[in-house]
C-alpha positions as CSV (number, residue, x, y, z in Angstrom):
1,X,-17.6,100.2,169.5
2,X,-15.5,99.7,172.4
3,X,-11.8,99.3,172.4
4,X,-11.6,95.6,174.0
5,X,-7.6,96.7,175.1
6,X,-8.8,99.6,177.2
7,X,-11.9,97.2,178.6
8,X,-9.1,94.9,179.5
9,X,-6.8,97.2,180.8
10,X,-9.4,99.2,183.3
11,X,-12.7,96.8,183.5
12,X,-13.6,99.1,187.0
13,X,-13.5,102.2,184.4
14,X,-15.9,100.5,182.1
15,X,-18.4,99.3,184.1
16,X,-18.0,102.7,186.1
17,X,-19.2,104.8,182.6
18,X,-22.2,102.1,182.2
19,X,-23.4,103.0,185.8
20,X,-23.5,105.8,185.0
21,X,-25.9,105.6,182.0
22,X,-28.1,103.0,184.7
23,X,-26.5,99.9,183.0
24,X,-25.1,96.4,184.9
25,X,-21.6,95.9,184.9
26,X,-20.4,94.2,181.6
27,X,-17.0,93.6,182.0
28,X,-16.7,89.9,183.2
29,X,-18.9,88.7,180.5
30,X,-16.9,90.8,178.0
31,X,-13.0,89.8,179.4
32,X,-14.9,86.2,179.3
33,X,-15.4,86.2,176.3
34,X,-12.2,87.5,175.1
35,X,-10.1,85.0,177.1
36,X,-11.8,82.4,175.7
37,X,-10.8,83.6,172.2
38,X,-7.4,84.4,172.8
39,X,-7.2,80.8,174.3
40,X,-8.6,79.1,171.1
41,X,-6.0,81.8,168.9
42,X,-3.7,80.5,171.1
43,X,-4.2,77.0,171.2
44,X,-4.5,76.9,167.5
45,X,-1.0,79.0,166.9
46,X,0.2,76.3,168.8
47,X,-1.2,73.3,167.1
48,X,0.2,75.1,163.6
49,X,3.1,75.1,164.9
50,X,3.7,71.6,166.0
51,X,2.2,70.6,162.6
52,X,4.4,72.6,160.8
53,X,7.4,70.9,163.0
54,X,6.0,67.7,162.3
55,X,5.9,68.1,158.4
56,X,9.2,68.7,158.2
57,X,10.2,65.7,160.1
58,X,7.8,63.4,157.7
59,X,10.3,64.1,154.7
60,X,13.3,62.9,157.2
61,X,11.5,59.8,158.2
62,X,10.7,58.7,154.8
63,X,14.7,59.2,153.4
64,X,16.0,57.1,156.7
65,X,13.4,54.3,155.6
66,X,11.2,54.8,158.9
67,X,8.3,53.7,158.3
68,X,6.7,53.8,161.6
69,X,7.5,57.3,162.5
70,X,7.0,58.3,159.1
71,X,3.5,56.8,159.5
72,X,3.4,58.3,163.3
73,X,4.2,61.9,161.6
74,X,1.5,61.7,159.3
75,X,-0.9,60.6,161.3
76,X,0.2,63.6,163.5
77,X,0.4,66.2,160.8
78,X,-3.4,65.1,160.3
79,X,-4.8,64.9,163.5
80,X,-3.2,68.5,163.7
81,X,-4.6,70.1,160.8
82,X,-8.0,69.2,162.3
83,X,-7.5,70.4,165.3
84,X,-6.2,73.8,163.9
85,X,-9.2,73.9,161.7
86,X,-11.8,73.2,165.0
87,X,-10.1,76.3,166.7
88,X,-10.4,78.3,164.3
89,X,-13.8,78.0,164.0
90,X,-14.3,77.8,167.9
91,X,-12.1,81.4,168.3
92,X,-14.3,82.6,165.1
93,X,-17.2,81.5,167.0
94,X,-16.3,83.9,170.1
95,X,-15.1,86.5,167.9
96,X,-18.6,87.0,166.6
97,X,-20.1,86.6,170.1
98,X,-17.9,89.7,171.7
99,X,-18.2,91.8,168.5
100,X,-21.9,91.2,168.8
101,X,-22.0,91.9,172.4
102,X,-19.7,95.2,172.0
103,X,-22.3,96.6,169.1
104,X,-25.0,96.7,171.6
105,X,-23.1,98.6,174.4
106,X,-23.3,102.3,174.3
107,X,-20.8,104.4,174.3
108,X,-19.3,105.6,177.9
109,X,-19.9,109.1,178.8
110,X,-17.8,112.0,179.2
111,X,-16.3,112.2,182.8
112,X,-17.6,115.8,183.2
113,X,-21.4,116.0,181.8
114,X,-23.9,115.7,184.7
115,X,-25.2,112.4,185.8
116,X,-29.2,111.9,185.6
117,X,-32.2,109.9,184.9
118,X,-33.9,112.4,181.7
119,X,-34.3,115.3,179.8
120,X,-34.9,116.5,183.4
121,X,-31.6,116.4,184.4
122,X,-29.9,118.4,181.5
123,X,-28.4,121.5,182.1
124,X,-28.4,124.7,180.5
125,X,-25.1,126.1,179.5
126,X,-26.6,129.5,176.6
127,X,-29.7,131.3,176.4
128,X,-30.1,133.6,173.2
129,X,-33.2,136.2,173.2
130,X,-36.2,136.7,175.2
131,X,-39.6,135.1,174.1
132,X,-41.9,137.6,172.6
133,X,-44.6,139.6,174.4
134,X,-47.3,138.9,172.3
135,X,-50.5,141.1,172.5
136,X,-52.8,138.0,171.9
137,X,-52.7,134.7,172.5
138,X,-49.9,132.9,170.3
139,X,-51.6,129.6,168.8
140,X,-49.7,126.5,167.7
141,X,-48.7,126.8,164.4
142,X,-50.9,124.3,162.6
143,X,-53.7,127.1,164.0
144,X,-52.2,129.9,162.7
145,X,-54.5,130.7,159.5
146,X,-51.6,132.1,157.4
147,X,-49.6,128.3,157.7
148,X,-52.6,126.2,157.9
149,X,-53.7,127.0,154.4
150,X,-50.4,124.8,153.5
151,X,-50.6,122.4,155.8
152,X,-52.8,119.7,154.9
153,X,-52.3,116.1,157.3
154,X,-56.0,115.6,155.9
155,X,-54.6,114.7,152.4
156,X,-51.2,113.3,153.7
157,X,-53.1,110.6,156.0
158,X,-55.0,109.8,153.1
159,X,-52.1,109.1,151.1
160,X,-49.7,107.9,154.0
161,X,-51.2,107.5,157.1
162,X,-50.3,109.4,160.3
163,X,-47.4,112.1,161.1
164,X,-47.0,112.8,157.3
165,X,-47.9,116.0,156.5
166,X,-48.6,117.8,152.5
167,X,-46.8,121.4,152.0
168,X,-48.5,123.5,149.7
169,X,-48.0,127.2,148.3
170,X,-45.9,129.1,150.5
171,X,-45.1,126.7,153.5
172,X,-43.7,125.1,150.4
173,X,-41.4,128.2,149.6
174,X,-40.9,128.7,153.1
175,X,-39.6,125.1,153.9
176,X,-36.9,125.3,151.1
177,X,-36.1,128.6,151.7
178,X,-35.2,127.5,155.2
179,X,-32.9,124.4,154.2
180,X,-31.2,126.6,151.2
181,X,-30.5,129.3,153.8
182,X,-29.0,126.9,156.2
183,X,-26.8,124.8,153.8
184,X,-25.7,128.1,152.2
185,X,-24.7,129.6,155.9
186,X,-22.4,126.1,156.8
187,X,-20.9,126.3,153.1
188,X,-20.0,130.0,152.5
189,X,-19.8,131.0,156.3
190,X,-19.1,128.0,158.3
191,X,-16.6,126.2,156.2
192,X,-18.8,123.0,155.4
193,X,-18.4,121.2,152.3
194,X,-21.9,120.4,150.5
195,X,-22.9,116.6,150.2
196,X,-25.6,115.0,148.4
197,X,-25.6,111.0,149.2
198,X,-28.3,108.4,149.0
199,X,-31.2,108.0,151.5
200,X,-31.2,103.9,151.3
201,X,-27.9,102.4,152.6
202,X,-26.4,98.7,153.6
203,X,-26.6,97.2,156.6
204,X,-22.6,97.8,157.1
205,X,-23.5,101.8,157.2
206,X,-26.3,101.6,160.0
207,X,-24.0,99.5,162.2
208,X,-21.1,101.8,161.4
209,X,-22.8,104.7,162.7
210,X,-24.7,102.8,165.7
211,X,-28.1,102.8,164.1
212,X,-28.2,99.1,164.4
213,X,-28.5,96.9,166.4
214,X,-29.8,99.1,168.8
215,X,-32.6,101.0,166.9
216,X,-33.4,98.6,164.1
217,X,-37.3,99.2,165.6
218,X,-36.7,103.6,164.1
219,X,-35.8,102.5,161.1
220,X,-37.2,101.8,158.0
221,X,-36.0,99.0,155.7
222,X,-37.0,97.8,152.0
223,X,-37.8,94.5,151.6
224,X,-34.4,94.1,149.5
225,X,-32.2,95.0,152.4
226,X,-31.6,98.3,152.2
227,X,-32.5,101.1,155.1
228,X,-33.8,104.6,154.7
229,X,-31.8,106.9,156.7
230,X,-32.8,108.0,159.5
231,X,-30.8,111.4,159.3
232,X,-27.8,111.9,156.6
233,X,-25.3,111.4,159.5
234,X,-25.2,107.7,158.8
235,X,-23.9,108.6,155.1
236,X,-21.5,111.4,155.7
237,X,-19.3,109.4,158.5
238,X,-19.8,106.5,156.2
239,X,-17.9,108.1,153.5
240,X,-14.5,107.3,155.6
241,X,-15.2,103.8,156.9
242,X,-12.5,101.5,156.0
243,X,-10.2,104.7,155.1
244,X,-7.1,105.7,156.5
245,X,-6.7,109.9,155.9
246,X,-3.9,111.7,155.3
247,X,-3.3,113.9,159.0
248,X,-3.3,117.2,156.7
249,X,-7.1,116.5,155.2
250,X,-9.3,116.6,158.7
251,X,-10.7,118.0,159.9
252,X,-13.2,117.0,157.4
253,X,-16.1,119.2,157.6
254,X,-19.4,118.0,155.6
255,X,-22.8,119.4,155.2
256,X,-26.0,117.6,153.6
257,X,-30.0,118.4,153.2
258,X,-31.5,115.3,153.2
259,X,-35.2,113.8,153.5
260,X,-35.2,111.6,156.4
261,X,-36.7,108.6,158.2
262,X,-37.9,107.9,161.7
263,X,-40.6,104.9,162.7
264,X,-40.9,106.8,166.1
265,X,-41.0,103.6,167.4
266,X,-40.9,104.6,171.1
267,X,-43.0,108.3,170.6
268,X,-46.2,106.4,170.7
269,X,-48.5,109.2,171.7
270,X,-46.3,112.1,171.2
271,X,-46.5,115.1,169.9
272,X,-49.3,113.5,167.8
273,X,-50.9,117.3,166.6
274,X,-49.4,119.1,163.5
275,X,-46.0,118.6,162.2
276,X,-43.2,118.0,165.0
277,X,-42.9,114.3,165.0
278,X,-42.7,113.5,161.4
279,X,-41.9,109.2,159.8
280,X,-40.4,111.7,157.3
281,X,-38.9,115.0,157.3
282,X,-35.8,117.0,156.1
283,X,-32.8,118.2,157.7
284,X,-29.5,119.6,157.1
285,X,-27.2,117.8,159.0
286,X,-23.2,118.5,159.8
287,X,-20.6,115.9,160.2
288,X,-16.9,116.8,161.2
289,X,-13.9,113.7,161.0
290,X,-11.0,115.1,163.5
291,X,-7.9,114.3,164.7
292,X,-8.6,113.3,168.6
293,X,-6.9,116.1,169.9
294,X,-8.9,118.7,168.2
295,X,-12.5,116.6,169.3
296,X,-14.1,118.7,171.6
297,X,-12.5,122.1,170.2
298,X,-14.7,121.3,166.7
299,X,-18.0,119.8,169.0
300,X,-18.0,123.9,170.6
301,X,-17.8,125.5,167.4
302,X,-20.6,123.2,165.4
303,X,-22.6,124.3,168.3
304,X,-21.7,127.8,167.6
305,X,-23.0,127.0,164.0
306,X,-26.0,125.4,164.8
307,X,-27.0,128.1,166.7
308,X,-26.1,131.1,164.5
309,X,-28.9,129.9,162.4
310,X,-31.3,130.9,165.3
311,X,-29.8,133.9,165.9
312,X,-30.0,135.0,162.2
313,X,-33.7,133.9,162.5
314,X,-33.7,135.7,165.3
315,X,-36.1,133.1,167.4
316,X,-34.8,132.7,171.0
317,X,-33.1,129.3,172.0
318,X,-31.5,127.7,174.9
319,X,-28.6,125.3,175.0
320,X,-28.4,122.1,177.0
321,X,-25.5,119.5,177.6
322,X,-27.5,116.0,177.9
323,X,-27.2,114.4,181.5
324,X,-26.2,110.4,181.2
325,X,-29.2,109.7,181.4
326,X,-30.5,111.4,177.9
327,X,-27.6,110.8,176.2
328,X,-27.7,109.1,172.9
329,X,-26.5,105.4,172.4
330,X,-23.4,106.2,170.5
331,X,-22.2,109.7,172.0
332,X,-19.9,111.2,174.6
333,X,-21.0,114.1,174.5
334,X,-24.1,116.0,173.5
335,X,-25.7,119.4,173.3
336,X,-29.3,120.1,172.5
337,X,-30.6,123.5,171.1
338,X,-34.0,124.3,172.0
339,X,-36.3,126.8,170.3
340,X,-38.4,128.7,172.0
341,X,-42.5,128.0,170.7
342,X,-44.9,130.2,172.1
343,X,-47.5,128.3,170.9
344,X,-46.5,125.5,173.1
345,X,-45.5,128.2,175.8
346,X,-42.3,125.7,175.8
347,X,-38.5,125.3,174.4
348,X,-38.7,122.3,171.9
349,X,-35.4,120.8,170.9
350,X,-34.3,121.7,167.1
351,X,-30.7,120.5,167.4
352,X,-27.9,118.1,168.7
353,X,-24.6,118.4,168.5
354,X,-22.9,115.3,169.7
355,X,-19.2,113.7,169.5
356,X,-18.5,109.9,169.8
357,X,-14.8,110.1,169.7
358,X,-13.9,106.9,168.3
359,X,-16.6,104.6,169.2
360,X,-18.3,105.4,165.2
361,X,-14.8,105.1,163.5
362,X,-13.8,101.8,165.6
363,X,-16.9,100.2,164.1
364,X,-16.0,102.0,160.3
365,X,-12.7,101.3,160.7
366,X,-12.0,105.0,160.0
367,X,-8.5,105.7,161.0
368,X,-6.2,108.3,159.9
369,X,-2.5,108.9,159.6
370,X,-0.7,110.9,162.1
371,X,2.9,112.4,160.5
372,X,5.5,109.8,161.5
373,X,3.4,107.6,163.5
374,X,0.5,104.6,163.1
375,X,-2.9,104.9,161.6
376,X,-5.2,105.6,165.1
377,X,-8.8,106.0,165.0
378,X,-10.1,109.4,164.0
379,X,-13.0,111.3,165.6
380,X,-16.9,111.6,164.4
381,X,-19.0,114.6,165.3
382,X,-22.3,115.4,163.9
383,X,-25.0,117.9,164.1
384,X,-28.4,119.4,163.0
385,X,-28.1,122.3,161.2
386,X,-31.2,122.6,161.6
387,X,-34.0,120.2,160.9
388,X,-36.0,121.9,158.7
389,X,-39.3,121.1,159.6
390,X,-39.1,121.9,163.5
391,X,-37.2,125.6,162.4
392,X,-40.2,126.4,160.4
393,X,-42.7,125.5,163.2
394,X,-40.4,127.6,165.0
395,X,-40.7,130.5,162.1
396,X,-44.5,130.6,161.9
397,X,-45.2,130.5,165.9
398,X,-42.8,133.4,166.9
399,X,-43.5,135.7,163.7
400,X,-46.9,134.8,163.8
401,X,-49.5,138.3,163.8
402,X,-52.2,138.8,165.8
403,X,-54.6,138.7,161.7
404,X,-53.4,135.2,161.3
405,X,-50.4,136.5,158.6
406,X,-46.9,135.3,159.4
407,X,-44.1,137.8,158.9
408,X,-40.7,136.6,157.1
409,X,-37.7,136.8,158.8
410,X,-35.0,139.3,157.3
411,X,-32.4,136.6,156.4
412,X,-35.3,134.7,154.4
413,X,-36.5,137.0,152.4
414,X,-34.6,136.7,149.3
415,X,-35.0,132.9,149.3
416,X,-38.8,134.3,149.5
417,X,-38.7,136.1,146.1
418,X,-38.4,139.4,148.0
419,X,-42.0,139.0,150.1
420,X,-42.0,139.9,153.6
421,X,-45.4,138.2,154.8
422,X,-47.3,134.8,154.6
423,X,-50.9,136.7,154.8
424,X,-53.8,135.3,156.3
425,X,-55.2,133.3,153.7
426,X,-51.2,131.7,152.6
427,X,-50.4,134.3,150.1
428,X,-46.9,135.8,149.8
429,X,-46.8,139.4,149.8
């Protein structure tokens, strides 16, 4: 959420960043909004006062036998106490309609990333590896014969419905192998602490992490209120809303492997064949809670850890900051990693690293404690680390062989019980 002091204090600023995301200038209705709060605030300080004044005098009025100005006084102490109680609901009343209004405005873009419409626009900033020359022709990997055995959408649409998908044998082994590899990589190597938190949260955590209102349509929710997350980024920067941290415990570096949950809403049509646009998939997400100053610093080296698990998988990638106009709702800043699929003959994103600086804690209330100073706002990052289910599409097309088998990374083997190949027909050996 916005800071209504800095929308106040540079309103040309504000509506500058919106432009640039290919929104109308907000600013009037916003400052209008807030004047006519602070009026009522004001109005009704006011009226308190003059009641207060008043009651003091009533006492006064009664001893000197007054009994006109003692009934004017209370007459006035009345008519004050429901005036005081009318603007207090009246500045309530516009309190509700700004923060309502600020929750659905997106955060304002870095001054530096590039302006543009879509994905188009993006700009590459790293490259890792060259695809591989394959002597055949590399097929998507619901076609490859060694992954297809486990793959079954036959039996998940019988039991779900579309984009679901069954894992049997050793996509099975495969697809945990891949999310234990990651989670032990950001524990033991990257610093990350391991989190396990629930998949159905309150309403207060999706609008804390700028899931709602604007995406209320990608989510799932329970008919008893709850939400399924949609990644396990809306629990881990939950875990400080309403907190104020001690300056010597962030950063606060946190690392889950959760299942999560996506309508894909606005995907109608996309990427409808085999397993890349899932209603429910894993993915081992990473969330950092910074002092401001150290923001952007942390943003470059969870990029750095997202993709180190690439390069340990050795699948080639390319790395993208997001134009304005791809941005998501509640970031600043973004970087997408892209994997390289032969089988598509394309680079598919697998990864974003974003930071919000304090737009998410502003709507926790996630502050911190700086030494010798006021609580201030911290900063949220957050990152894939990396969904599981698009890194093992990514596994299967660039180690697939030419017989159908599917050869096992180095750095995966152990999590496979020591096998080095998916054969043909799904077998580990």
């Amino acid at each position: 959420m916005h800071d209504i002091r800095m929308i106040r204090e540079n309103p040309e600023a504000f509506d500058a960043g919106l432009a640039r995301r290919g929104l109308s200038a907000m600013s009037s209705e916003i400052l209008a909004i807030d004047t006519a709060r602070r009026t009522k605030i004001r109005a009704a300080e006011e009226a308190l006062a003059e009641r207060n004044a008043a009651s003091k005098m009533v006492g006064a009025a009664k001893a000197a036998g007054d009994e006109a100005e003692f009934e004017r006084l209370r007459a006035l102490v009345g008519d004050k106490k429901a005036e005081i109680a009318k603007l207090e609901d009246e500045s309530k009343a516009e309190d509700a309609r700004l923060n309502e209004l600020l929750m659905g405005i997106p955060n304002i873009p870095a001054d530096d990333i590039p302006d543009g419409t879509d994905e188009d626009d993006n700009v590459e900033v790293n490259r890792f590896g060259s695809p591989r020359n394959f002597a055949f022709s590399p097929k998507e990997h619901f076609e490859v014969a060694g992954a297809a055995e486990g793959l079954d959408f036959e039996l998940a649409a019988k039991l779900s419905g579309s984009r679901f998908v069954v894992l049997r044998g050793a996509m099975v082994r495969l697809h945990r192998a891949l999310g234990q590899f990651m989670l032990d990589t950001h524990v033991d190597k990257n610093g990350f602490t391991e989190m396990w938190t629930p998949v159905l949260v309150r309403d207060e955590a999706m609008y804390g992490s700028g899931q709602l209102p604007k995406f209320a349509e990608d989510s799932y929710r329970t008919e008893n209120g709850w939400w399924l997350i949609p990644t396990a980024e809306v629990t881990l920067v939950n875990t400080v809303a309403d907190d104020i941290l001690d300056e010597g415990d962030l950063p606060r570096r946190m690392t889950a492997l959760s299942q999560c949950f996506r309508s894909e809403a606005g995907s109608a049509g996309r990427d409808t064949a085999g397993m890349l646009r899932q209603h429910q998939f894993e993915k081992v997400e990473m969330v950092s809670i910074t002092r401001p100053e150290d923001s952007a610093a942390e943003l470059d080296m969870m990029v750095k850890c997202a993709e180190g698990i690439l390069e340990a998988l050795e699948i080639p990638y390319r790395t993208v900051v997001l134009c304005t106009g791809d941005l998501g709702f509640g970031m600043r800043r973004t970087y997408d990693i892209e994997a390289w699929l032969p089988g598509q003959n394309s680079y598919r994103e697998i990864s974003s690293c974003s930071v919000a600086d304090d737009f998410q804690a502003r709507r926790m209330n996630a502050r911190y404690r700086p030494e010798g100073g006021k609580p201030d706002f911290v900063h949220t990052l957050n990152g894939s680390g990396l969904a599981i289910g698009r890194t093992l599409i990514a596994v299967v097309e660039n180690y697939q062989q030419e017989d159908g088998s599917i050869a096992i990374p180095a750095v995966l083997q152990a999590y496979m019980g020591g096998n080095t190949v998916i054969t043909a027909d799904g077998a580990l050996a």
